[in-house]
BADOLUM-259666 format. One record per residue (C-alpha): residue in one letter; y, x, z. Coordinates in nm, 3 decimals. Layout:
N
res=A, north=Y, east=X, up=Z
...
This chain:
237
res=X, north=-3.173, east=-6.095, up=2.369
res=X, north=-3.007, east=-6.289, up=2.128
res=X, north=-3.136, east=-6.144, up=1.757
res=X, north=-2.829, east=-6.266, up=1.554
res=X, north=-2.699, east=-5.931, up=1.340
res=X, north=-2.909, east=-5.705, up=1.559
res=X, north=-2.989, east=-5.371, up=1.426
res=X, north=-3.383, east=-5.282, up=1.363
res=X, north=-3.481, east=-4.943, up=1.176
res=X, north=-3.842, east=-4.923, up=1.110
res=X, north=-4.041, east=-4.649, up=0.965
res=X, north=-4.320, east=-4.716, up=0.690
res=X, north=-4.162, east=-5.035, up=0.602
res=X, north=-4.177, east=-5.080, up=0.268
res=X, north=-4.505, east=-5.229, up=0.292
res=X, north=-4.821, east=-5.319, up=0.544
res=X, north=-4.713, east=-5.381, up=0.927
res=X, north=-4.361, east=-5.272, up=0.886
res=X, north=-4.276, east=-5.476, up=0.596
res=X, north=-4.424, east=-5.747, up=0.780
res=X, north=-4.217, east=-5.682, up=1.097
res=X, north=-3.911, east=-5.661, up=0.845
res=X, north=-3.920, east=-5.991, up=0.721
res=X, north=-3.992, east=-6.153, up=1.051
res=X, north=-3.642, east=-6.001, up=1.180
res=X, north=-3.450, east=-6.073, up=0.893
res=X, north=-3.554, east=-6.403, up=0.930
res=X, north=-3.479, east=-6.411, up=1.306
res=X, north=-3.130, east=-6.283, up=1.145
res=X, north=-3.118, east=-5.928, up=1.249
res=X, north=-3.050, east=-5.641, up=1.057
res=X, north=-3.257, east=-5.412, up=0.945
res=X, north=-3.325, east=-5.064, up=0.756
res=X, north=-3.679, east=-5.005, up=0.548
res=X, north=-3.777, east=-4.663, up=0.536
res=X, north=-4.062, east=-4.477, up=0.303
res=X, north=-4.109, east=-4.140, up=0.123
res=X, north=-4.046, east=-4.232, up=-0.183
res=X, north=-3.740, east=-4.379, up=-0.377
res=X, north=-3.988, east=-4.614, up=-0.582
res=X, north=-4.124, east=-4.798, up=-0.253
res=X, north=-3.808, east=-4.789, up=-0.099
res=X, north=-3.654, east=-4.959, up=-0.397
res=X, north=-3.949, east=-5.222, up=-0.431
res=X, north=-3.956, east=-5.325, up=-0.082
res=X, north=-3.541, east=-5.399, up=-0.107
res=X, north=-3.578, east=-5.554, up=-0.375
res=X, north=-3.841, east=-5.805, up=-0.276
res=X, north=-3.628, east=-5.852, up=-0.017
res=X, north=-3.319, east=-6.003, up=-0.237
res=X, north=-3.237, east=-6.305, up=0.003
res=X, north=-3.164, east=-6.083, up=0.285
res=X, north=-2.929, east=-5.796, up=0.053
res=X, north=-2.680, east=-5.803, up=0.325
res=X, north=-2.888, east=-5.745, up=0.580
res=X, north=-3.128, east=-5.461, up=0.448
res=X, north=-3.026, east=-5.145, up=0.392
res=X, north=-3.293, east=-4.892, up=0.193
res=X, north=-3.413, east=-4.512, up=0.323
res=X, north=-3.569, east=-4.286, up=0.176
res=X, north=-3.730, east=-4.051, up=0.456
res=X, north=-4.017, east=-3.876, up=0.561
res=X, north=-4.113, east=-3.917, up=0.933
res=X, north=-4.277, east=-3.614, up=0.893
res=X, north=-3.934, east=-3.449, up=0.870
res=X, north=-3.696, east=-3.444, up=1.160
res=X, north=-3.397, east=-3.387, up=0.923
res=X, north=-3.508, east=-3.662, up=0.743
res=X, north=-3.498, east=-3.900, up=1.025
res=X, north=-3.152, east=-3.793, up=1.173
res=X, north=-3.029, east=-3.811, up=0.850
res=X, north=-3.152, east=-4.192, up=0.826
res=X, north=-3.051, east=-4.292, up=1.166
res=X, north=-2.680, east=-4.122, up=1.034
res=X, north=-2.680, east=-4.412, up=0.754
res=X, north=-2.782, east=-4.683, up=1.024
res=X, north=-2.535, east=-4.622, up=1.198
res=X, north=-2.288, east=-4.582, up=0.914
res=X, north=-2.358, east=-4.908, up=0.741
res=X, north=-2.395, east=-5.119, up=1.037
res=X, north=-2.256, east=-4.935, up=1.338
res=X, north=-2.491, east=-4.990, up=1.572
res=X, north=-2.897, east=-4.958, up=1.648
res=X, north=-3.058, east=-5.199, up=1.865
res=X, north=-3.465, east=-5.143, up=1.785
res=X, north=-3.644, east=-4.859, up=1.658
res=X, north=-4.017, east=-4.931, up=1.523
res=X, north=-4.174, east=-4.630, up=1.492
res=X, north=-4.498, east=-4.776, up=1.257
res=X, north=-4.557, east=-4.530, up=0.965
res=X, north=-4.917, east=-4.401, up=1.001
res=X, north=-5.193, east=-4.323, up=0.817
res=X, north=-5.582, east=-4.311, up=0.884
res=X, north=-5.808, east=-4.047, up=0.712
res=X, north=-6.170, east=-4.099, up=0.851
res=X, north=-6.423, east=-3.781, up=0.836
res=X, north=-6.628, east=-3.611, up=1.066
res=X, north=-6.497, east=-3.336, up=1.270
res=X, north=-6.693, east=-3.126, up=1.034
res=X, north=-6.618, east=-3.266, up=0.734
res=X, north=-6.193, east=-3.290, up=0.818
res=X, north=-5.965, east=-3.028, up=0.669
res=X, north=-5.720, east=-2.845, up=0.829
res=X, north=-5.444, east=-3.052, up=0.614
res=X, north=-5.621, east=-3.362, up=0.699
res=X, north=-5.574, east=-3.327, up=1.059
res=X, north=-5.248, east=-3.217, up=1.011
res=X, north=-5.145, east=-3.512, up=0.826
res=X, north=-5.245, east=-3.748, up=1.082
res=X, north=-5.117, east=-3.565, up=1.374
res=X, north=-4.759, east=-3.521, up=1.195
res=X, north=-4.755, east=-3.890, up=1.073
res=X, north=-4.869, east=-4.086, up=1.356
res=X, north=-4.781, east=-3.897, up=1.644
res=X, north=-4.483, east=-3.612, up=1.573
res=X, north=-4.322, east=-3.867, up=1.369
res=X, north=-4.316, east=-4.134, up=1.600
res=X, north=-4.137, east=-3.832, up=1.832
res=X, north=-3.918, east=-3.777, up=1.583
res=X, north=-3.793, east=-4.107, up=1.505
res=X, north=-3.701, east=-4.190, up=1.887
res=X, north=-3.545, east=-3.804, up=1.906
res=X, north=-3.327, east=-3.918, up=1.625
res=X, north=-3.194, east=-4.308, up=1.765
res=X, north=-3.268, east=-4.182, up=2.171
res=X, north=-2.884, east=-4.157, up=2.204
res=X, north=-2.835, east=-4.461, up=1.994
res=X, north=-3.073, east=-4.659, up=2.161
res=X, north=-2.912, east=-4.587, up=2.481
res=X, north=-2.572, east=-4.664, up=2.367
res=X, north=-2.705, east=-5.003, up=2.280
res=X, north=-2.946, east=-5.044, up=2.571
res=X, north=-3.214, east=-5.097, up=2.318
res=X, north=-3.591, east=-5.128, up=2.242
res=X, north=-3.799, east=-4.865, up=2.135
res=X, north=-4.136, east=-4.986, up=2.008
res=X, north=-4.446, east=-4.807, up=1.857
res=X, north=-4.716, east=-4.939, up=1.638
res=X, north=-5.033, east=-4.726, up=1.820
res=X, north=-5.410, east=-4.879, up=1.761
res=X, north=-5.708, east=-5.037, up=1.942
res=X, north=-5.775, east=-4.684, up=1.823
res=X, north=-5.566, east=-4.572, up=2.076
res=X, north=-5.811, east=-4.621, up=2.354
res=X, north=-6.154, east=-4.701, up=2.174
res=X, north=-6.301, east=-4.401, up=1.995
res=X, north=-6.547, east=-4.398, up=1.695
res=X, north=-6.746, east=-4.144, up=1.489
res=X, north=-6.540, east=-3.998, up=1.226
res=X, north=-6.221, east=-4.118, up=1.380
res=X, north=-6.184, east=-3.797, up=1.589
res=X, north=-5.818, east=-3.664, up=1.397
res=X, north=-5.748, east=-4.064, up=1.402
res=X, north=-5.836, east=-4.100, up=1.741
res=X, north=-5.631, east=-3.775, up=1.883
res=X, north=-5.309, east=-3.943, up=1.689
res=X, north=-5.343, east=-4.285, up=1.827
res=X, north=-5.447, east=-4.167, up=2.208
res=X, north=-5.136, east=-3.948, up=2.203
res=X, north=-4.898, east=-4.213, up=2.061
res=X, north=-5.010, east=-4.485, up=2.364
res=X, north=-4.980, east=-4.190, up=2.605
res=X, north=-4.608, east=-4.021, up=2.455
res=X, north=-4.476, east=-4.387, up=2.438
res=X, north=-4.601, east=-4.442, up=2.796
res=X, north=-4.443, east=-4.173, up=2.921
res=X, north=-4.110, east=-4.255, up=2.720
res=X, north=-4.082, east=-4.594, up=2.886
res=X, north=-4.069, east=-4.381, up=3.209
res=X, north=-3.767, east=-4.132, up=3.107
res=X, north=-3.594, east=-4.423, up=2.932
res=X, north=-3.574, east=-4.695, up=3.162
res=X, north=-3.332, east=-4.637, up=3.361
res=X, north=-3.125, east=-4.611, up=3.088
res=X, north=-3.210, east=-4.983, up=3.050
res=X, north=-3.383, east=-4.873, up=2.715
res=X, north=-3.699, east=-5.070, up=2.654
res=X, north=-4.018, east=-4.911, up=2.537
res=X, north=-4.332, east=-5.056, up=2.461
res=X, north=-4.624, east=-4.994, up=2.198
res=X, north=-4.790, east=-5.292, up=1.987
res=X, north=-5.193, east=-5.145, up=1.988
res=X, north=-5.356, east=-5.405, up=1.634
res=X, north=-5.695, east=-5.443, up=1.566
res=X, north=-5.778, east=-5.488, up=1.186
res=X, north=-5.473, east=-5.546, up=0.974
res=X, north=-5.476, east=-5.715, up=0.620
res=X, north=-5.256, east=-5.407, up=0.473
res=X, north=-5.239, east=-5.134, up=0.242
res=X, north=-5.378, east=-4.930, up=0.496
res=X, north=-5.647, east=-4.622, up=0.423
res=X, north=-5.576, east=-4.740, up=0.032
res=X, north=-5.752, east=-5.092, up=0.095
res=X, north=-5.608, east=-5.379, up=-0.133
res=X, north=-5.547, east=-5.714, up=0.080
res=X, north=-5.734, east=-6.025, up=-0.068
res=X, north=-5.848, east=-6.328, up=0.014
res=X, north=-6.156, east=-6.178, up=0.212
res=X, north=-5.880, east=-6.054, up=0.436
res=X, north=-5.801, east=-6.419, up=0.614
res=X, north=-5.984, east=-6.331, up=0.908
res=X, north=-5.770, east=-6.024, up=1.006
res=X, north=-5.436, east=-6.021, up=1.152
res=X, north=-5.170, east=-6.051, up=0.914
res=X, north=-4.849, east=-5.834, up=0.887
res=X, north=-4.587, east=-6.076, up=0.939
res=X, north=-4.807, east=-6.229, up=1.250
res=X, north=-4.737, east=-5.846, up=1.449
res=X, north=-4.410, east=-5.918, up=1.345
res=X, north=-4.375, east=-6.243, up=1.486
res=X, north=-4.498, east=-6.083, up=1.787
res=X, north=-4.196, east=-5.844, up=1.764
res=X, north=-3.982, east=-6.077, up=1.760
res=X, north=-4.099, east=-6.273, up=2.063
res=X, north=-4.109, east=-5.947, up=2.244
res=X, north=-3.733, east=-5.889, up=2.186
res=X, north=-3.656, east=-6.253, up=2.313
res=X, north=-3.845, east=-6.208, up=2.620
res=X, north=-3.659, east=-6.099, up=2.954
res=X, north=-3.607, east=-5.734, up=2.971
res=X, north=-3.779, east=-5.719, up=3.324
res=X, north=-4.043, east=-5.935, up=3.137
res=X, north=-4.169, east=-5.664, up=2.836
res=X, north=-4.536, east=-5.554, up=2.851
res=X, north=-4.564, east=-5.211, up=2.857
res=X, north=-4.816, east=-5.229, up=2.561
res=X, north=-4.964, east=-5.521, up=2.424
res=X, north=-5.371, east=-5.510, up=2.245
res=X, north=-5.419, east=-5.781, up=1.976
res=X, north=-5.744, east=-5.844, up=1.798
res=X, north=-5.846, east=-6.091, up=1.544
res=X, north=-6.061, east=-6.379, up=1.714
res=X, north=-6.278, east=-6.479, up=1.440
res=X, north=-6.636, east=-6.489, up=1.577
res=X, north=-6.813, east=-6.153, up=1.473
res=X, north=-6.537, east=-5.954, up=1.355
res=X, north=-6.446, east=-5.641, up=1.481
């Protein structure tokens, strides 16, 4: 499709993957909304984003919140009237032993990465269909390769590449597109790591968001279902 004042709302945006996959759009010329939990990142990310001020529009929510996302999608739709692609991305990794997670621990994961990435497309489903739009998740190589002390990491991520899977299915012929973007290692804010230099090797933010773009200029009877990307520097997981 042709990208030109397109509509993208993306969860976790305000840095990592989804701010990456924000400024790839907005270059691309669409529109698009970054999301976060707090007013401060929100803020931040919009305002590093200056060039594009009538393109962006900032929200504060918590994917973790239905309300919260309906309430979002509401000021998509207000400010722009109209919502072409919904990136559900916000996630977050906490990496302990089945023994040695907490009850909250696993709940945070589980809420984050896969009831919020429900939540989002509950909230834009009849938007999306209006606009006979893409749906796209951000899952993990995590999502079929397990690893010790990944178990509550693993459980999100398997369940986000099966929900989204099964989403494609009730959404298609609704002409709404659905597919899930599964990363290797990402040079983000992720798990609380600082990006440096020593990060070259790993796949970059705005290079998954590159990738989102191509996918939306494909042909709609073209779109992987889900796509696996790793970083191909020799001896680097």
């Amino acid at each position: 499709m042709s990208l030109k004042n397109k509509v993208a709302y993306i969860t976790g945006s305000t840095k990592g993957i989804g701010f990456g996959i924000a400024k790839q759009l907005l270059k691309s010329g669409m529109r698009v909304i970054i999301t976060g939990r707090t007013q401060e990142g929100v803020d931040a990310a919009v305002k590093e984003l200056s060039n594009y001020k009538d393109q962006v529009l900032g929200v504060v929510s918590d994917v973790r919140n239905y309300d919260d996302e309906v309430h979002a999608i509401e000021q998509a739709l207000e400010k722009f009237g109209q919502l072409d692609v919904v990136i559900a991305n916000a996630g977050l990794g906490i990496f302990k032993s089945v023994e040695d997670m907490s009850i909250s621990d696993w709940n945070a994961m589980i809420d984050t990465n896969l009831t919020g990435a429900f939540y989002t497309l509950k909230a834009g489903v009849r938007a999306l269909k209006q606009s006979k739009g893409y749906y796209i998740s951000i899952a993990s190589l995590a999502g079929t390769n397990f690893f010790a002390n990944g178990s509550g990491y693993n459980a999100s991520k398997f369940g986000l590449v099966g929900f989204t899977q099964a989403a494609m299915l009730d959404l298609r012929n609704y002409d709404v597109k659905v597919t899930t973007i599964m990363p290797g290692s990402v040079s983000s804010h992720f798990n609380n790591h600082t990006p440096s230099a020593e990060d070259a090797w790993k796949i970059q933010p705005e290079d998954i968001g590159q990738l989102v773009v191509d996918l939306l200029k494909m042909p709609a009877n073209a779109l992987p279902s889900k796509i696996e990307i790793r970083p191909t520097n020799p001896g680097k997981k």
